[in-house]
C-alpha positions as CSV (number, residue, x, y, z in Angstrom):
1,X,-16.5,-38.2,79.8
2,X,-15.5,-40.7,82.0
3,X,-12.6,-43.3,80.7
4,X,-14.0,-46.4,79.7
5,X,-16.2,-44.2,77.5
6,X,-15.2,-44.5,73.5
7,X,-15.5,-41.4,71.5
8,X,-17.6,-41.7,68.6
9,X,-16.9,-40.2,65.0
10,X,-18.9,-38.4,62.9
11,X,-19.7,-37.3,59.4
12,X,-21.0,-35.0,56.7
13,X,-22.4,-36.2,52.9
14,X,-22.7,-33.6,50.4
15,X,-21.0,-32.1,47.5
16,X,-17.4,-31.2,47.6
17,X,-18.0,-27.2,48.9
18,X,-19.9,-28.4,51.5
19,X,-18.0,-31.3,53.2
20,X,-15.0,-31.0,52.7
21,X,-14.2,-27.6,55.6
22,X,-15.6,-30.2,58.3
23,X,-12.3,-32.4,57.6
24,X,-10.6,-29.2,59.7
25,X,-12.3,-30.0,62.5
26,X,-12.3,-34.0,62.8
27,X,-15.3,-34.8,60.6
28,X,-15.0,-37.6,58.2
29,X,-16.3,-35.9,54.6
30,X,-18.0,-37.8,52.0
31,X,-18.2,-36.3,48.8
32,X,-20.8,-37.4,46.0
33,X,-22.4,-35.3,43.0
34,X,-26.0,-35.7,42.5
35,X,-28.6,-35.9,45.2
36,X,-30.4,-38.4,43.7
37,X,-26.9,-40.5,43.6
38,X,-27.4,-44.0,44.2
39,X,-24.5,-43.9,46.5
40,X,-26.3,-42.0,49.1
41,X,-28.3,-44.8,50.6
42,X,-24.7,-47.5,50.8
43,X,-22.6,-43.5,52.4
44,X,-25.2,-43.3,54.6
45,X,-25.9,-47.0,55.8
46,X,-22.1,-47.8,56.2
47,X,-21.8,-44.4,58.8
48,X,-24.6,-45.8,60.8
49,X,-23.7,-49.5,60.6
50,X,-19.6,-48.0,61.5
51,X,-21.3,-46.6,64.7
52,X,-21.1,-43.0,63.1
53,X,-22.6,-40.7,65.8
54,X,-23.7,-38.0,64.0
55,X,-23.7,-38.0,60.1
56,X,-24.3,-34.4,58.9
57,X,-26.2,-34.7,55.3
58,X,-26.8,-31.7,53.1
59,X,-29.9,-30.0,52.8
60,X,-30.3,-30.9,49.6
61,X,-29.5,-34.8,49.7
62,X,-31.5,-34.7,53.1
63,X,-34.7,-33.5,51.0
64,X,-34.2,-35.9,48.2
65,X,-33.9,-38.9,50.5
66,X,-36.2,-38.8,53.3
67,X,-37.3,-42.6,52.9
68,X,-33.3,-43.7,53.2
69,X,-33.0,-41.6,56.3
70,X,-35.9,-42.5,58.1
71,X,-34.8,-45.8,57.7
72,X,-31.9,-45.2,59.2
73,X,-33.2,-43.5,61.9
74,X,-35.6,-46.0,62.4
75,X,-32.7,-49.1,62.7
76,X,-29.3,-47.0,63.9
77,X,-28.4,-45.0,66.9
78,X,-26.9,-42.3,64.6
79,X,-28.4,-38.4,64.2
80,X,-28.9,-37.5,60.7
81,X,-28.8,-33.7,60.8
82,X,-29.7,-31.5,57.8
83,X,-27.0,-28.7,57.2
84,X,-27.0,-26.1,54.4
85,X,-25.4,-26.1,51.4
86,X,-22.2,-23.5,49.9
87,X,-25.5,-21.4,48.4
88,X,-27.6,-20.9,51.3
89,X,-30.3,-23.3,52.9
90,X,-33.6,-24.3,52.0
91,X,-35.2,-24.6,55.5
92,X,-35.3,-28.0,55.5
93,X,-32.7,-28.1,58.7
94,X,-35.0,-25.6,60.8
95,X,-38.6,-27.6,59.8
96,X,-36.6,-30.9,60.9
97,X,-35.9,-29.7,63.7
98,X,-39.3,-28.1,64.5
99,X,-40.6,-31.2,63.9
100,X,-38.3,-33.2,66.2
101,X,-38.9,-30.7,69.2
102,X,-42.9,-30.7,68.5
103,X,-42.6,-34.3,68.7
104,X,-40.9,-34.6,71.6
105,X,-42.6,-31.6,73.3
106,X,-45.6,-32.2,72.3
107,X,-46.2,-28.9,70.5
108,X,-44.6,-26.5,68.2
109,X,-42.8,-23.9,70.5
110,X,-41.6,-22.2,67.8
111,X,-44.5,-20.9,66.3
112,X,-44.9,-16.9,66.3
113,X,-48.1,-16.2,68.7
C-alpha cells in the first residue's frame, strides 16, 4: 500500500453472537435484534455513505433484505458480504458468491460435472 493511500474500515451487522468477536480484530460491530429491524436499512446506508469498505452482514439479515442491499450495491463502492450466523449458515454466503463469480465469469464454475 503505497502512502498517500487511506485505509478503509469495515463492518459487520448482526446479532450480538455474531458481531461482536470481529471487534478483536479491527471490525466496527453493529448489533440489532430482529432481521426484519427497521434499523437495518439506516446501519447499513450510514457504513456505505461513511466510505465503509466492506460491511459484513449476517446470513440471516442478508436474506431478509436483499432489496436494501442491492441498493446499496447499486449506489456505494462498499462489498456487502454474507457471513454465517453463531448456529451455522444457511447457504446464502456460498449461492452469493456463486452468483457473483457466474456473473463475472460468465458461467457457474462451481457446478459438480
Amino acid at each position: 500500500m503505497s502512502a498517500n493511500e487511506e485505509k478503509r474500515a469495515m463492518a459487520a451487522i448482526g446479532d450480538y453472537e455474531t458481531v461482536l468477536p470481529f471487534q478483536a480484530v479491527g471490525v466496527t460491530p453493529f448489533i440489532l435484534r430482529e432481521t426484519t429491524d427497521g434499523d437495518f436499512r439506516e446501519v447499513l446506508f450510514r457504513c456505505a455513505r461513511n466510505d465503509y469498505a466492506v460491511v459484513f452482514v449476517q446470513e440471516d439479515f442478508y436474506t431478509a433484505n436483499q432489496i436494501c442491499i442491492q441498493e446499496v450495491n447499486e449506489t456505494y463502492s462498499v462489498s456487502v458480504i454474507p457471513i454465517p450466523g453463531i448456529r451455522g449458515g444457511s447457504g446464502a454466503g456460498l449461492e452469493s458468491i456463486r452468483s457473483s463469480v457466474e456473473r463475472a465469469v460468465g458461467m457457474d464454475i462451481f457446478a459438480v460435472k
